[in-house]
Residue, then its C-alpha position, 0 to 999 in steps of 0.5 A: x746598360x740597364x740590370x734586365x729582371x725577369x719576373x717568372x708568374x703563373x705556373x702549375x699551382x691552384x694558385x696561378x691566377x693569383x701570380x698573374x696578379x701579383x706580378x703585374x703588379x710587381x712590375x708595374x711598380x719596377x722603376x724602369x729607368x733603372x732596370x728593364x724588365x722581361x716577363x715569363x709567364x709559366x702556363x698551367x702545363x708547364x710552358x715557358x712564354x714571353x712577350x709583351x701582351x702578357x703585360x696586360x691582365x685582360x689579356x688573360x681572358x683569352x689564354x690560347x690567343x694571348x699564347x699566340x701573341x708571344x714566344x716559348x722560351x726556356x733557360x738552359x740548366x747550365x750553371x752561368x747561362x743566364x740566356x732564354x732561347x726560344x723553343x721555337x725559333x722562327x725565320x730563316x736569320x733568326x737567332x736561337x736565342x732571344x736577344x735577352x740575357x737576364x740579370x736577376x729573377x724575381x720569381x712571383x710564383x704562388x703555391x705548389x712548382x714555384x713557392x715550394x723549392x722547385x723553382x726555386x732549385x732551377x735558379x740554384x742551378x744556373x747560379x743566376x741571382x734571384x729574390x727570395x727564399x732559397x730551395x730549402x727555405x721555400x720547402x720548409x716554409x711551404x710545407x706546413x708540417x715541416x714548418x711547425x716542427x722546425x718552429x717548435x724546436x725552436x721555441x715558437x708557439x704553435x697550436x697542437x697538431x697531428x698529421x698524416x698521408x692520405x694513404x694512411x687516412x684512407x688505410x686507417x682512419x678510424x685509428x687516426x679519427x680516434x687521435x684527433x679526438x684525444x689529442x685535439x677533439x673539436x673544432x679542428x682546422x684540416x689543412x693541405x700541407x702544402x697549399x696556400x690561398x686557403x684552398x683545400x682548407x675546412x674546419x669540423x666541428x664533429x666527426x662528420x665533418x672531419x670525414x668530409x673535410x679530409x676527403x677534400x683536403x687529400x684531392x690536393x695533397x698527399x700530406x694533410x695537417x689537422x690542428x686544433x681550432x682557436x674558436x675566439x681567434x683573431x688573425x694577424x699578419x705581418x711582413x718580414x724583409x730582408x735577410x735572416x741575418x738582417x731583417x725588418x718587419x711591417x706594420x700589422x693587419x687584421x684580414x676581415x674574414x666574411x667566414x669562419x675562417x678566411x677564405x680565398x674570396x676574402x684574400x684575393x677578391x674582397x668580397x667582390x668579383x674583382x680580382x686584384x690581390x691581396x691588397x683589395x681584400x678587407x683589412x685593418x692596417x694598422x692592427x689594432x691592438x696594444x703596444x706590447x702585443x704589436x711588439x710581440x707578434x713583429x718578434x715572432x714574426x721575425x723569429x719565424x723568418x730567422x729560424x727558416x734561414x728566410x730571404x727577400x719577403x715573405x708574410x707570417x700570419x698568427x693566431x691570437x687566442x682572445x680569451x687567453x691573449x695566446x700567440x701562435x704563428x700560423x705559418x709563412x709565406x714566402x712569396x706572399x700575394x702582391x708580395x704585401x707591398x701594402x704592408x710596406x706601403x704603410x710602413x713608410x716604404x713605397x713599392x718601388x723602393x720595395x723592388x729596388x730591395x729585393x733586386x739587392x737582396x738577390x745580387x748581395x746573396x749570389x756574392x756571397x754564395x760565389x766565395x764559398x767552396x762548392x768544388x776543389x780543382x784538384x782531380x784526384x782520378x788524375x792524380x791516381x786516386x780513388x782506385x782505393x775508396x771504399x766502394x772497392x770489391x762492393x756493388x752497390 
């Protein structure tokens, strides 16, 4: 019997097209007389669907009518339930549960409810294995505040920084105006912390645009970073594979960006007004760039996935400051778009062989998660205990 891999993709994210893509793409690439394949698309409100429609992406033209095409389906939270059932079953011997158990998940969710930790918690809950960052792993590594604060404990370079909430920007802005004036005056990068595909993201050059590109920023995100913009950059990116106790890194790219900084066009459409991920966008692979410095950015790049106790594959993008040859890592991605096959493709790793890894990766951590304690069998309410703890005589 072949291992049955359900690949979840689309979701409550500013970045749901995106996932479509990629996970066409991933499952496209899954060798199919090792495993079958069951895919789960996840609407914009939070809808579970399968079916086989969804595996063509003109499909999605028409989203109602593609809906209508498949079943809704959810996984119960029980730990060890590995079943989807139909929210609806229809007929009169029909099965509430679909004749589908899944093996492993490989969620191919871009941005917010699905790369966060969100999704990510779910899986954890059912004890299912699956691929990639774990909760805690994808939270840091989403969150582009938390991220560089754990890469600056840990001697990673970064660039300056400030960042604050919405409320607070809106309660005191002139105060928080003033700060990013002292500390990293302009250009400046205003960001979404908890965004990717460079949406929400603006660069000022003055205080104008500071006001302006706030303003949008926080239409996205309750928490906003600003950091100090190295005018003479040069963006390099570099995929990172495996575990945080073993790893690999990629060849490097160099994204030609059409504006000041890359933009969402320039990622995911090439320019163009085609829409086929990450790999269509402009790029140098390899990096030109020395030998050292290549060297360097793989360290970094594998430095950043080691210290955010990262798993499966993700992209770490960086900064190189070409007047001073500095390195900053900018930040990570931990589902990163067309999982950057593209990257391992012209590393010597072909995209099926990229799949078969993370079905591994994903089997070998629930292994090694399934001889840790996580309860003892003792009952100590059975054995009389408890009735002394520390809450006695306390309301709390």
């Amino acid at each position: 019997m072949k291992t049955n891999i359900g690949v979840f993709f689309g979701g409550r994210s500013t970045e749901h097209e995106i996932s479509v893509i990629s996970a066409n793409q991933a499952i496209n690439a899954i060798d199919s007389s090792k495993y079958d394949v069951t895919p789960v698309y996840i609407t914009k409100e939070g809808r579970w669907f399968t079916g086989a429609p969804l595996l063509d992406l003109k499909n999605y033209r028409d989203i109602p009518s593609l809906l209508k095409q498949c079943d809704e389906v959810y996984m119960r939270p029980v730990f060890g339930d590995y079943n989807l059932y139909y929210s609806n079953p229809k007929g009169l011997f029909k099965n509430k549960g679909l004749d589908c158990r899944l093996d492993v998940v490989i969620p191919v969710l871009h941005g917010a409810n699905g790369e966060d930790g969100t999704f990510e918690g779910i899986l954890d809950s059912i004890g299912i294995p699956y691929a990639g960052c774990d909760t805690l792993a994808s939270a840091n590594g989403m969150d582009k505040i938390t991220m560089k604060m754990i890469l600056r404990e840990n001697d990673i370079p970064v660039v300056d920084y400030i960042w604050f909430t919405d409320r607070q920007w809106f309660a005191d802005k002139d105060a928080l105006i003033a700060r990013t004036e002292e500390k990293l005056g302009y250009p400046v990068i205003v960001k979404p912390a908890n965004l990717g595909s460079s949406i929400g993201i603006g660069c000022a050059h003055n205080r104008t645009e500071l006001l302006e590109k706030v303003e949008d920023a926080s239409r996205y995100a309750s928490r906003i970073i600003v950091e100090h913009m190295v005018e003479q950059l040069q963006e390099i990116n570099c995929s990172v594979l495996g575990d945080c106790d073993e790893f690999q890194t990629s060849v490097l790219e160099e994204p030609i960006k059409s504006t000041e900084i890359l933009s969402y066009t320039d990622k995911y459409m090439g320019g163009t007004k085609g829409s086929k991920g990450m790999q269509a966008s402009a790029k140098k692979i390899p990096a030109e760039l020395p030998t050292e410095m290549t060297a360097k950015i793989q360290r970094l790049a594998g430095e950043t996935f080691r210290v955010l106790s990262c798993h499966g594959v993700s992209r770490v993008d960086v900064i190189v400051d070409r007047a001073t040859n500095n390195i900053y890592v900018n930040e990570i991605n931990t589902i990163p778009g067309s999982l950057s096959f593209y990257l391992w493709e012209a590393t010597g790793l072909s995209f099926n062989n990229l799949m078969d890894k993370l079905v591994s990766l994903a089997v070998k951590r629930n292994t090694r998660r399934s001889q840790k304690t996580f309860s003892f069998s003792q009952n100590i309410f059975a054995l009389g205990g408890g009735s002394k703890g520390g809450m006695k005589g306390k309301a709390r």
